[in-house]
C-alpha positions, 0 to 999 in steps of 0.5 A: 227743211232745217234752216240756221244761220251763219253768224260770219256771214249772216247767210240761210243754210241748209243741208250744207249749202247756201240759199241764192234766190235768182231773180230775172227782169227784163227792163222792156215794156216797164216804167222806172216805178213798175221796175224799181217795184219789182225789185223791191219786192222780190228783196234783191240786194244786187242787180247783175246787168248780163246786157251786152249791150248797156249804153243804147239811147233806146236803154231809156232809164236803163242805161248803164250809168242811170240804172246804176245811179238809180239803184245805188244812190236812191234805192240801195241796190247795188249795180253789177255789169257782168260781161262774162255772162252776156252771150256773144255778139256773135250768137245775138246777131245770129238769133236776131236775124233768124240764122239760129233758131232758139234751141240752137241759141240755147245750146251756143249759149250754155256752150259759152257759159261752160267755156267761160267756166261760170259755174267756177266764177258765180260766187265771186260774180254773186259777191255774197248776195244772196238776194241777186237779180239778172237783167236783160232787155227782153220784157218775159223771160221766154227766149231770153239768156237771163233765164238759161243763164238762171236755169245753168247756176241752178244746175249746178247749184241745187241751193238756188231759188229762182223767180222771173219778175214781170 
């Protein structure tokens, strides 16, 4: 594979595109140190909050405005909370009370990515980070959003790298 760099911009490009590598981590069953780690060492320069939901007491050091202090200020990651890329409260309540099994959450789910036309806004959600990273709650990435959220920017997109952190 034959790599250059943009000097304008400073990105990887190949075969015409942009390298994104997309991280996933879920911020349940970790400490503040195993996560900010995780972080570190997957080189991610903007964490993309996709929660619907981000102010819970139950968030711990997840909550919106701890997480993005922490980030921002004491690691140097920039916090981006990006509503247009959580599902519905709709389609959540639906999943958690078993109305909707996975697969039809699935297919909700990447309904309402086509309707929002995120294939279109990804660059400017993306905001020239090439090192991004897409948080939710759930602690693995099975039958969770942020990896079919992933999975569809990937689809579109055959320059994306991606890796789920535990």
């Amino acid at each position: 594979m034959n790599l250059t760099r943009c000097p304008k911009t400073n990105f990887l490009y190949f075969e015409g595109g942009i390298i994104i590598n997309i991280a996933t981590i879920g911020f349940s069953k970790k400490t503040l140190e195993h996560f900010i780690s995780l972080l570190k060492n997957s080189k991610t320069t903007c964490l993309i909050d996709t929660r619907l939901n981000n102010t819970s007491q139950l968030a711990g050091f997840a909550k919106k405005n701890d997480l993005k202090f922490i980030l921002e200020e004491l690691v140097g990651i920039k916090y981006k909370h990006s509503l247009e890329l959580a599902p519905t409260q709709e389609i959540l309540t639906d999943f958690k009370s078993k109305l909707i099994d996975w697969q039809e959450y699935k297919e909700r789910y990447i309904t309402l990515l086509k309707q929002r036309n995120i294939e279109e806004k990804i660059n400017e959600i993306i905001d020239g980070h090439q090192n991004i990273c897409f948080l939710c709650s759930e602690h693995q990435h099975h039958n969770c959003h942020r990896s079919l959220l992933a999975e569809y920017i990937k689809e579109t997109n055959p320059n994306v790298n991606i890796v789920h952190l535990c």
